[in-house]
C-alpha positions as CSV (number, residue, x, y, z in Angstrom):
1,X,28.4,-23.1,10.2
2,X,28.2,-19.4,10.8
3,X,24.1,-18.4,11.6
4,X,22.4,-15.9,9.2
5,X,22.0,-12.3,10.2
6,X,18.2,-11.0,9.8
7,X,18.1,-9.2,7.4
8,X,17.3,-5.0,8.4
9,X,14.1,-4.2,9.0
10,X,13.3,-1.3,5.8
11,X,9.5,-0.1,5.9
12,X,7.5,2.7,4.0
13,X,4.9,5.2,3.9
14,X,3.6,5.4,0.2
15,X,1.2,8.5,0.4
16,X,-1.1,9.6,-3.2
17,X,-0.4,13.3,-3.8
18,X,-4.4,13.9,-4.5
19,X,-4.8,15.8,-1.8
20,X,-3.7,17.0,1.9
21,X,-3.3,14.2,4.3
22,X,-6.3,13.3,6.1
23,X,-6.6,11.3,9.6
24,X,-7.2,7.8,7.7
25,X,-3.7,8.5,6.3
26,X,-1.8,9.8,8.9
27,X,-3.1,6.4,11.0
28,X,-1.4,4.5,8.2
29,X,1.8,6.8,8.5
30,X,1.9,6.2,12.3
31,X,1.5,2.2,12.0
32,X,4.1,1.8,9.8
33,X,7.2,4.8,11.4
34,X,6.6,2.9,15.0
35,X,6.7,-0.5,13.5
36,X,10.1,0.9,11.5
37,X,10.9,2.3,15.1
38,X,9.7,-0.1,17.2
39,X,12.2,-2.9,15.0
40,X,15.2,-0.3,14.9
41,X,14.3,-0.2,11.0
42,X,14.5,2.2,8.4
43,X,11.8,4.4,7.5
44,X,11.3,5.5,3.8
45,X,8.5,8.1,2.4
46,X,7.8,7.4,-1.5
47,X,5.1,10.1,-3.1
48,X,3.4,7.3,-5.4
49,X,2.1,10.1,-8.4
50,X,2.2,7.4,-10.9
51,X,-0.5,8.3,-11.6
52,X,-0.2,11.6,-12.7
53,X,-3.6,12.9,-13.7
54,X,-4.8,12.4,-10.1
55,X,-1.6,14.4,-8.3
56,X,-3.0,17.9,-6.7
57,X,0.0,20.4,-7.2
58,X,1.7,21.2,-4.1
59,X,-0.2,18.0,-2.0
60,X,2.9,15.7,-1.9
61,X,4.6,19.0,-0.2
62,X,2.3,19.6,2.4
63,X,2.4,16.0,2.6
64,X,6.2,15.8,3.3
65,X,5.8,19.2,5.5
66,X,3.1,17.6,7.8
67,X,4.9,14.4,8.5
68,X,8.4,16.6,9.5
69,X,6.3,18.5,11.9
70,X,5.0,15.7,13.4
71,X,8.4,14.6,13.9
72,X,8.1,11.7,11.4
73,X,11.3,11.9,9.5
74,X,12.7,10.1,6.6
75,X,15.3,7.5,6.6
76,X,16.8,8.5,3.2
77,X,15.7,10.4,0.4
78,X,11.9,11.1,-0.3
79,X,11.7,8.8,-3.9
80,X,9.1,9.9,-6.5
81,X,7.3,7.5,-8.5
82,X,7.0,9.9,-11.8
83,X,10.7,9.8,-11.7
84,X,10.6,5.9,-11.7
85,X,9.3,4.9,-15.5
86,X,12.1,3.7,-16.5
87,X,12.1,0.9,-14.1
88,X,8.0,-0.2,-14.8
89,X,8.9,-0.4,-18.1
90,X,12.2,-2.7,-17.2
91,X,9.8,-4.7,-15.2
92,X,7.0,-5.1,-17.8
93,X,9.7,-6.2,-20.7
94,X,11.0,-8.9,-18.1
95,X,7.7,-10.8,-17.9
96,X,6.0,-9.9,-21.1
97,X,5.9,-13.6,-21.8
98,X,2.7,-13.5,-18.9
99,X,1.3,-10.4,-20.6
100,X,-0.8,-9.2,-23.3
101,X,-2.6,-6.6,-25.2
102,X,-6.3,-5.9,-23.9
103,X,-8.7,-4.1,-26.4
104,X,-11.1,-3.7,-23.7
105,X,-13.0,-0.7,-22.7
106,X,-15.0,-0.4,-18.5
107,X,-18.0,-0.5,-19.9
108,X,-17.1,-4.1,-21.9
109,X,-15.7,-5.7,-18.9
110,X,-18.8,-4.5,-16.9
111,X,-20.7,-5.5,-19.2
112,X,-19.7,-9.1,-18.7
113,X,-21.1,-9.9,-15.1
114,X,-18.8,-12.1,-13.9
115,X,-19.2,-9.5,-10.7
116,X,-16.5,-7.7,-9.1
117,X,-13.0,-8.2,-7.0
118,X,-12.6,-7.8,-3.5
119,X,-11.2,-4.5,-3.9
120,X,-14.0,-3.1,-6.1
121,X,-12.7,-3.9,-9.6
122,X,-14.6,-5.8,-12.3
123,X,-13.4,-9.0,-12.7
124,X,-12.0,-9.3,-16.2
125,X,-14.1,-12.5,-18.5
126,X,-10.7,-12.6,-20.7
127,X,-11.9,-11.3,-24.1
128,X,-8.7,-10.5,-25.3
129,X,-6.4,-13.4,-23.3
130,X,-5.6,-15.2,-27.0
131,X,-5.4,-12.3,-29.1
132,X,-7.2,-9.0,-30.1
133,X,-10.3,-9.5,-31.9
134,X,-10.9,-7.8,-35.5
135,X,-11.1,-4.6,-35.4
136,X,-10.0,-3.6,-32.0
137,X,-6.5,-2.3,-31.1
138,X,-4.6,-2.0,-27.7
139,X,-6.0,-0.4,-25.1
140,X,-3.8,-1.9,-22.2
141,X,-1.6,-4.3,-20.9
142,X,-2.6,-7.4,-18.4
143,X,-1.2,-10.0,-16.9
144,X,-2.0,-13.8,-17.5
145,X,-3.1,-15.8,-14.4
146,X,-2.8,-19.0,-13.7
147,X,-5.7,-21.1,-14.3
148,X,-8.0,-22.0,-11.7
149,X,-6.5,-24.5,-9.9
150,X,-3.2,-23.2,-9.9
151,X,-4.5,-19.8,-8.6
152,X,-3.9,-20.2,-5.1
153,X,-2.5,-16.9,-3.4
154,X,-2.4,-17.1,0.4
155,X,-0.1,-15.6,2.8
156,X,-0.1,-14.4,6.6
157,X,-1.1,-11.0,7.5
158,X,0.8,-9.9,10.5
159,X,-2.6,-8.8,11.9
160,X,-5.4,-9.9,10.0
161,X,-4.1,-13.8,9.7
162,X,-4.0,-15.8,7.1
163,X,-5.3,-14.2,3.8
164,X,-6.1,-16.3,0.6
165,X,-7.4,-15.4,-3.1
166,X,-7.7,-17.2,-6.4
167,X,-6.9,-14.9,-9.2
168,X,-8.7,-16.4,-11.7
169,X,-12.0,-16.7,-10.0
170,X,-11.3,-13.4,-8.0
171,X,-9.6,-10.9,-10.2
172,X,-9.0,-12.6,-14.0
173,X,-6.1,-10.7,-15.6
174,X,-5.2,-7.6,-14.2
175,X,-3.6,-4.3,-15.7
176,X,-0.3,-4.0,-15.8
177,X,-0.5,-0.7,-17.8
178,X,-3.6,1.3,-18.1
179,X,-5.7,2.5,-21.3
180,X,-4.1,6.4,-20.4
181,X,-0.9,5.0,-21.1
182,X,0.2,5.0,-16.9
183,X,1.8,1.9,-15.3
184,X,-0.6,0.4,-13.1
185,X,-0.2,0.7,-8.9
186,X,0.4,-3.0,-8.9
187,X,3.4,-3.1,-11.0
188,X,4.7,0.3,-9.3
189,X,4.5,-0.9,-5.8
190,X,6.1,-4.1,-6.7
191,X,8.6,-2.8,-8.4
192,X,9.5,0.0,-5.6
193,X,9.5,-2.5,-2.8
194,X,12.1,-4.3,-4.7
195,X,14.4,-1.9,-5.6
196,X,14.1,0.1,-2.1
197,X,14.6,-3.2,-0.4
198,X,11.6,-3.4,1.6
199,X,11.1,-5.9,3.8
200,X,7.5,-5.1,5.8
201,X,4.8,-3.4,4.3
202,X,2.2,-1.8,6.7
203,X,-0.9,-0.1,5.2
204,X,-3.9,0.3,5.4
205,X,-6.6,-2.8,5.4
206,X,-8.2,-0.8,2.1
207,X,-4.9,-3.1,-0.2
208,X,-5.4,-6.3,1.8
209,X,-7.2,-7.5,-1.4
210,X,-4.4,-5.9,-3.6
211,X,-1.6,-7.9,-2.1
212,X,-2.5,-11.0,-3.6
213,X,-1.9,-9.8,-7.1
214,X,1.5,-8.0,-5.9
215,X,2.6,-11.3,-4.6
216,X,2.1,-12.8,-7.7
217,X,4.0,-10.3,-9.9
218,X,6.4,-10.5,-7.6
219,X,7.0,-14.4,-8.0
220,X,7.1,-13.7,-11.6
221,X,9.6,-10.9,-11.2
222,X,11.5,-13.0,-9.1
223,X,11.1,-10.4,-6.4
224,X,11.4,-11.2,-2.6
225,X,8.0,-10.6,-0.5
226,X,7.8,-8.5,2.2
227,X,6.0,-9.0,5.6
228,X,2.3,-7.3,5.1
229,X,0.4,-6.5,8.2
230,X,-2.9,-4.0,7.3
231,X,-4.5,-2.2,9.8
232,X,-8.1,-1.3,10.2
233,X,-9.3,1.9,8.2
234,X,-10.7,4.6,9.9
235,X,-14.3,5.3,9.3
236,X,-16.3,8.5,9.2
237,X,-20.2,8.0,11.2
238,X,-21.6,6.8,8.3
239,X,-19.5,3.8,8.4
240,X,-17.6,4.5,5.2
241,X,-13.7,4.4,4.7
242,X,-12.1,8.0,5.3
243,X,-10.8,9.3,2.3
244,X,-11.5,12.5,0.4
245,X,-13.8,11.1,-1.6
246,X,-16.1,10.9,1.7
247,X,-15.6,14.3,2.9
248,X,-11.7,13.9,4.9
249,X,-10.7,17.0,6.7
250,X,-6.9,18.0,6.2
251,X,-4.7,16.8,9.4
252,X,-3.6,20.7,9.7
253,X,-0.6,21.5,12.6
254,X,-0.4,25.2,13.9
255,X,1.9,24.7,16.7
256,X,2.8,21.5,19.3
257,X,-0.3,20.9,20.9
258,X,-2.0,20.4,17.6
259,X,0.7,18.3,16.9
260,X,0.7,16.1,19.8
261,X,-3.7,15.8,19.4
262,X,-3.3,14.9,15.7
263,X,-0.6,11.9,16.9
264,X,-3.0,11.1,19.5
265,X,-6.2,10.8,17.9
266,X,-3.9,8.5,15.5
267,X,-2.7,6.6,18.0
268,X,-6.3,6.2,19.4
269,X,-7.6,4.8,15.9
270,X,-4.9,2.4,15.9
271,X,-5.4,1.1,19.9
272,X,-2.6,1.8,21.3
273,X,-2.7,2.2,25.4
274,X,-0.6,4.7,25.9
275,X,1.1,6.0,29.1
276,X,-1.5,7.4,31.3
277,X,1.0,10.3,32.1
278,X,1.3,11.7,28.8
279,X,-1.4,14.6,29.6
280,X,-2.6,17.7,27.7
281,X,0.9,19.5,28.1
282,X,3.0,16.6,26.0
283,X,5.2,17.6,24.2
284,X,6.2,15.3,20.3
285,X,9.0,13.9,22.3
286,X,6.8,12.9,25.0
287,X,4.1,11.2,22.8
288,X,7.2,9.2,20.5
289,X,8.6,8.0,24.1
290,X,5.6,6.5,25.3
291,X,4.0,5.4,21.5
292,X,6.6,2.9,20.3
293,X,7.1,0.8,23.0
294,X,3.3,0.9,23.0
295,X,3.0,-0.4,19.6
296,X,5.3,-3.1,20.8
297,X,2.2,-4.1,23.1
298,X,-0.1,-4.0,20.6
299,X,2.0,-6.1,18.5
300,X,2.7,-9.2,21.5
301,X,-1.2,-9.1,21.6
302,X,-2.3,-9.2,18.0
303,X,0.6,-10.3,15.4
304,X,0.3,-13.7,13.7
305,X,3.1,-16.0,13.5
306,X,4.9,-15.5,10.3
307,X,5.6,-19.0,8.9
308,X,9.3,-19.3,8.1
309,X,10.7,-19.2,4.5
């Protein structure tokens, strides 16, 4: 018998085009192009502007402009989720047996106090699970969990360890498509792992409690799953995550040394050791050299076993 080949390593950066990337992002950028690099992988970039009311115009640019001048270049061509409908909605008509239509408004699902998700989401009570009630009409689309019991989502996180939720107790029935008529992230990133053929997914710790749901949709998709590993956020001195909604300056680049003190205050966030002769006057090439085989350091010291499939 002839042994399987692994199968290529394909990995990701999926960056929202609300605004200019700021250093919580570009840590999440780095993680995942040197553990792309670090595997002899493929590195795609996906602008995820599914939701469309959010995009800034001319973000995902500067996005895609910042990365090439801090020598972070695409494996392939840069794939835009507007451009991508077609395939949600493929997606969403393949499993609508585990879906249905929610009449529900915030406010209702609030209102309910069965408390909130892991990620910050209110937990839906399942008002509309066996049909609209009188009067109301469709607002969205969820997806049907299993019952508890048979809830059980639990996978290893390549850094964080061994992750478990239960979908009924911690999220209820999640959006598939939203009230504004958008596909939901969950369904979008599924859906784009698949078809891009990714195999690891490193991001920020911020979706550790989003994978969960993902996994499931993809066992009803009959998807593969990736390898996750979710790295620590970066925090501002308040101790909240750094985003623009707290304040984020722009990761701005004016010539090389910029660049190199952006890559290593990235580098810093994420703990790599780096070589103690990459000084002031590094150039990019310098810092790439001496990063990757660091994250392969940081890797042999924190990475959990991945149970085989």
């Amino acid at each position: 018998m002839t042994a399987s080949r692994p199968i290529p390593y394909v990995g990701r950066f999926a960056p929202s085009p609300t605004g200019p990337l700021h250093a919580g992002s570009l840590v999440a950028a780095l993680a995942s192009y040197l553990d792309a690099k670090y595997h002899d992988g493929t590195w795609l970039v996906r602008i995820e502007d599914i939701d469309e009311g959010r995009s800034v115009a001319g973000a995902a640019d500067g996005i895609l402009a910042l990365l090439d001048a801090l020598g972070m270049h695409a494996d392939g061509d840069i794939v835009w989720q507007s451009q991508r409908k077609h395939l949600y909605q493929a997606a969403a008509e393949r499993i609508v047996q585990d879906t249905y239509p929610c009449g529900c408004n915030r406010r209702e699902i609030a209102d309910s106090r069965l408390g909130f998700a892991p990620d910050g989401a209110a937990i839906y009570p399942g008002t509309c699970r066996h049909g609209l009630g009188p009067g109301r009409t469709m607002r969205s689309q969820r997806v049907r969990v299993p019952d508890a019991g048979q809830d059980e989502i639990s996978f290893v996180d390549r850094f964080a360890g061994r992750h478990t939720q239960h979908l009924a107790r911690d999220s209820g029935d999640f959006v598939l498509k939203r009230a504004d008529g958008f596909w939901a992230y969950q369904l979008a990133v599924v859906v784009d792992d698949w078809e891009q053929g990714v195999t690891d997914v490193v991001r920020g710790a911020d979706l550790l409690d989003s994978t969960p749901r993902q996994i499931y949709l993809q066992r009803l998709l009959g998807a593969p799953t990736p390898r996750y590993l979710h790295v620590p956020v970066v925090r501002n001195a308040n101790g909240e995550k750094l985003s623009k909604q707290t304040g984020a300056l722009a990761v701005t680049v004016e010539d090389e040394p910029a660049a190199v003190a952006a890559l290593l205050g990235a580098a810093q966030a994420l703990g790599l050791v780096l070589d103690a002769a990459l000084g002031p006057s590094a150039s990019r090439q310098d810092f790439w050299r001496a990063a990757v085989p660091a994250w392969g350091r940081l890797l042999a010291q924190c990475e959990m076993p991945t149970p085989a499939a």
